[in-house]
N, C-alpha and C positions, 0 to 999 in steps of 0.2 A: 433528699439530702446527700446521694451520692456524687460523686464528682464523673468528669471528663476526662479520662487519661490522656497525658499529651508523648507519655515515653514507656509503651506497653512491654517492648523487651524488658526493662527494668535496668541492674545495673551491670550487666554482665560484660559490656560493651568498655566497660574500664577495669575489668581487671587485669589484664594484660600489663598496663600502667603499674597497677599495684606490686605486683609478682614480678617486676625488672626495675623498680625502684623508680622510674623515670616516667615523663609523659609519653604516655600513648596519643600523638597531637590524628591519627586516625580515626582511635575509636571515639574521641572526645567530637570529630568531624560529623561521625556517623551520627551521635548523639543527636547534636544539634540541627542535621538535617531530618532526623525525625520527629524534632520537637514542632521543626519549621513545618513539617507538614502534614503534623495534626492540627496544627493553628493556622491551615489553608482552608481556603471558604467563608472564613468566620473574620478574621485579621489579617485580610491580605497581606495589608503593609506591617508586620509583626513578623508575619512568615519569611515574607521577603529579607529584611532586616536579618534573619536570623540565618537563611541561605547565604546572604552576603558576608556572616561574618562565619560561617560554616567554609567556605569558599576559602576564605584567607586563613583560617585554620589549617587544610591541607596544603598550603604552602610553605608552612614549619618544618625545620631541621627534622628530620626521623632520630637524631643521637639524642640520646637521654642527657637533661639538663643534670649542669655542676651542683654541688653541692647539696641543700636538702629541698631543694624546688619541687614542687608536685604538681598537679592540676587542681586547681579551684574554678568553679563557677560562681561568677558574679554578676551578684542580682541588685536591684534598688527597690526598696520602702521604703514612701516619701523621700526625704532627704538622706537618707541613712544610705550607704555603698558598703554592701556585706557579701565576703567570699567566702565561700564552705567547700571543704575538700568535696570533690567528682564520686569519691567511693562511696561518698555518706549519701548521696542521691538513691531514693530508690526510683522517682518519678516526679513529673512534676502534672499538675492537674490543674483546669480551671472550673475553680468553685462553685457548684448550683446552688449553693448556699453553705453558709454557717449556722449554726447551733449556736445562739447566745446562752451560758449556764449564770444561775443566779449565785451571788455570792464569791465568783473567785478570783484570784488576782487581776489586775490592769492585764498583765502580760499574757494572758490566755483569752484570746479572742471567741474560743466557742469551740465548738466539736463539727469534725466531719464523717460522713460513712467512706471509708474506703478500703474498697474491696473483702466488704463487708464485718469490715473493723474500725470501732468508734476510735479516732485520731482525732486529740485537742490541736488544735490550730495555737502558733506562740508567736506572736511579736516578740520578734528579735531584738530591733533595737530600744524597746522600753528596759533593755539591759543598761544600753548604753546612754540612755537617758530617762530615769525613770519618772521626770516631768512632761514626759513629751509619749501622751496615746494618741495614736492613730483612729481618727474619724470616718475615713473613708474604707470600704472594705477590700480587700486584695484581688486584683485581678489575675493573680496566682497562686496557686500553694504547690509548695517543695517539701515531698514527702523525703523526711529524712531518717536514717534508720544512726543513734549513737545512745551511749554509756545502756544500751539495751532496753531502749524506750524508742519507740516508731512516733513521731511527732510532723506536725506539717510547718512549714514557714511562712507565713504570710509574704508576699510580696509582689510588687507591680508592674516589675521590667524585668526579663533576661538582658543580661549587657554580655558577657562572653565568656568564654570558657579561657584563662590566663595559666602560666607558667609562674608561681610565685614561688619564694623562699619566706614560711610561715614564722622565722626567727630574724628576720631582717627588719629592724625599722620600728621595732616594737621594745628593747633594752632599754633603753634611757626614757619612753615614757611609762614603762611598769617601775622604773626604779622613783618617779616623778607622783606615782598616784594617778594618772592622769587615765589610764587605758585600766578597763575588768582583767583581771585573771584570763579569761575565756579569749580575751582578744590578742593573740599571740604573736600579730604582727600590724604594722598599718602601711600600705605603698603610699608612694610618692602622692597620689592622686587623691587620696581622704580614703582609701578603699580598706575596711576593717578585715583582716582576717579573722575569724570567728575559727576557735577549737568547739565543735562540737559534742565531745564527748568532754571535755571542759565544764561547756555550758547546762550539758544534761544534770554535773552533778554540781551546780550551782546552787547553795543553800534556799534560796529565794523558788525554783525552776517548780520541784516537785509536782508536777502537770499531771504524774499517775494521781496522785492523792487526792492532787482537783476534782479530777475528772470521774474518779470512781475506778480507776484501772485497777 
């Protein structure tokens, strides 16, 4: 039941980013070419993919972007396009399995061993649609450390590591009802900002209580 580690330094690689307010379009490079090549041998074309857009990463401004832009990594499950801040990353892992547990919410898909601590696995976006569970199992999980709960993300696609502004684009549909609390921005493209430490303290969320933590 333990996983694959695809990014063993952990998160150390952004904090830089952190600590100068801006992106570190560098260490978010390095990232991703590590992730590219734990997932060599196994997903050629996944790794490749992930060099090429590692690639175009260090061809980014080195100046720290305006306003309150940070780095987010964005990922896809199913049709869902979810971006989480780069600091909340501890690792991303692909799954030797999940833990199905009896009795707990849609949004908790199971438990994993990692690095020999039981991590619930959480669909994300049965937040944002609590009609819509996911059938097929994730061919990733993103260990993510927020509101001080270690939880994994279920998801199928690395898409790229972006420069967003997590207050942009999100005002006029929280004033509409229309976007969770948790989702504190949306870009141009469908792509959901997710506040993570938002989402940990989500009334619905409580994944320690599930899970036995």
């Amino acid at each position: 039941m333990s996983d694959a580690p695809l990014d063993p330094d952990g998160p150390s690689a952004t904090s830089r980013a952190a600590s100068t307010g801006g992106v570190d379009w560098r260490a978010a490079e390095e990232r991703l070419a590590r992730l590219a090549d734990a997932l060599h041998g196994r997903r050629r074309d996944e790794a490749e993919l992930l060099r090429r857009r590692a690639a175009r990463l260090a061809a980014r401004p080195a100046a720290a972007p305006a306003g309150n832009e940070r780095a987010y990594l964005a990922f896809r499950r199913g049709e869902d396009r979810i971006a989480i801040a780069m600091e909340a990353l501890r690792e991303a892992v692909r799954p030797r399995s999940v833990l199905p547990l009896p009795g707990v919410p849609p949004h908790i898909r199971g438990v994993v061993l990692n690095r020999g601590e039981v991590v619930p696995v959480v669909e994300a976006g049965w937040f944002l649609d609590p009609d819509l569970v996911q059938a097929e199992a994730p061919a990733l999980l993103l260990v993510v450390e927020a509101g001080g709960t270690r939880f994994a993300l279920a998801a199928d696609l690395l898409d790229e590591v972006r420069s967003l502004d997590p207050s942009a684009g999100g005002a006029a549909m929280h004033a509409s009802g229309r976007l969770p609390p948790f989702v504190v921005g949306l870009a141009g493209d469908l792509l959901n900002i997710v506040d993570l430490d938002l989402l940990a303290t989500d009334a619905r969320f409580r994944v320690q209580e599930e899970v036995g933590g």
